[in-house]
C-alpha positions in Angstrom: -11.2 15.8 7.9 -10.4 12.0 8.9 -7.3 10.8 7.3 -7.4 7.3 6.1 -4.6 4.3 5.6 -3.9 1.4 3.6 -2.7 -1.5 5.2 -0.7 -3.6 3.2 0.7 -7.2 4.3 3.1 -8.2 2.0 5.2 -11.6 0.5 7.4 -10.6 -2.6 8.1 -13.7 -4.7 10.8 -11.2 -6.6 12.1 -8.6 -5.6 13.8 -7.3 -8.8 10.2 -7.7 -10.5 8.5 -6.0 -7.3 10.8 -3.3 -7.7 9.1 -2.5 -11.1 5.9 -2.1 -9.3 7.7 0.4 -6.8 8.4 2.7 -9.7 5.1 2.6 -11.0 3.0 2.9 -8.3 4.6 6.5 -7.2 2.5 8.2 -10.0 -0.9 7.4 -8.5 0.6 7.9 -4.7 2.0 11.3 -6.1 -1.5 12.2 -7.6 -3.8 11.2 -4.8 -1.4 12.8 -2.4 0.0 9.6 -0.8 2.4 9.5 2.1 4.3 6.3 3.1 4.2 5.9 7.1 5.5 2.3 7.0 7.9 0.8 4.2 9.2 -2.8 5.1 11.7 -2.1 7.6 11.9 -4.1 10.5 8.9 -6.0 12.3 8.5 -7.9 15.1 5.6 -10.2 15.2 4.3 -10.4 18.9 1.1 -12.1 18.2 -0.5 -14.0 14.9 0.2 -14.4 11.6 2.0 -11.3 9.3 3.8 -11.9 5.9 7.4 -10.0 5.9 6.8 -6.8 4.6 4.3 -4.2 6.3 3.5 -0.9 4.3 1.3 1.8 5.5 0.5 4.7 3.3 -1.5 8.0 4.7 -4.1 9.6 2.4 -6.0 13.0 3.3 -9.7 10.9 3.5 -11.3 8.2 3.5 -12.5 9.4 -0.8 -8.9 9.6 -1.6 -8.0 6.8 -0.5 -10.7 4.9 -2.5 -9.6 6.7 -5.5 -6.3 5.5 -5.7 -7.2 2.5 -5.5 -9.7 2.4 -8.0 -7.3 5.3 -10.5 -6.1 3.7 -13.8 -2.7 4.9 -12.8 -2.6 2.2 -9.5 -4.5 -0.5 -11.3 -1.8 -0.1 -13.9 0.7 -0.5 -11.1 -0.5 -3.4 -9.4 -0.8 -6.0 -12.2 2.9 -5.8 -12.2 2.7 -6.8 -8.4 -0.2 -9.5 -8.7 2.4 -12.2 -10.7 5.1 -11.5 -8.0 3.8 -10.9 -4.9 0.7 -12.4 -2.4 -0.8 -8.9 -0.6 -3.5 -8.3 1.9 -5.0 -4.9 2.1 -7.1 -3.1 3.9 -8.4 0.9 3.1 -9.5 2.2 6.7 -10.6 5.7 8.1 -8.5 7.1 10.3 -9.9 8.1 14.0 -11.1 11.2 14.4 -10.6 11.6 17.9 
């Protein structure tokens, strides 16, 4: 089975209030079987555009993944983001390869 990602770009407005979101975003990444690959730390753009914080978070397929997303446990989670912080995200399959 493919593993799949999301890809998050993200600018926190707050980090106190982003914190908040932290915390309640580790129920539905705990339930859909989530693991963080990439948390902030240090980046080094070498060509484009990227906002300051990268995150990339491994799920066990492409479903999963989806299902997260969509759970009422991560929805709950990311309207404490949305007033704090700008993200772009991507859900991609993994290669199988």
């Amino acid at each position: 089975m493919t593993k799949a990602y999301w890809v998050g770009l993200v600018t926190v407005d707050d980090p106190a209030a982003y914190d908040a979101y932290r915390q309640a975003n580790a129920a539905a990444f705990e339930k859909y079987g989530a693991r963080f690959l990439v948390r902030g730390g240090a980046a080094e753009v070498v060509e484009g555009n990227v906002r300051p914080r990268v995150v990339v978070i491994e799920f066990p397929d492409l479903q999963t993944a989806r299902d997260c997303w969509h759970s009422p446990e991560y929805q709950a989670a990311r309207a404490l983001r949305l007033p704090v912080s700008d993200a772009d995200l991507v859900i991609v399959e993994g290669w199988g390869g």
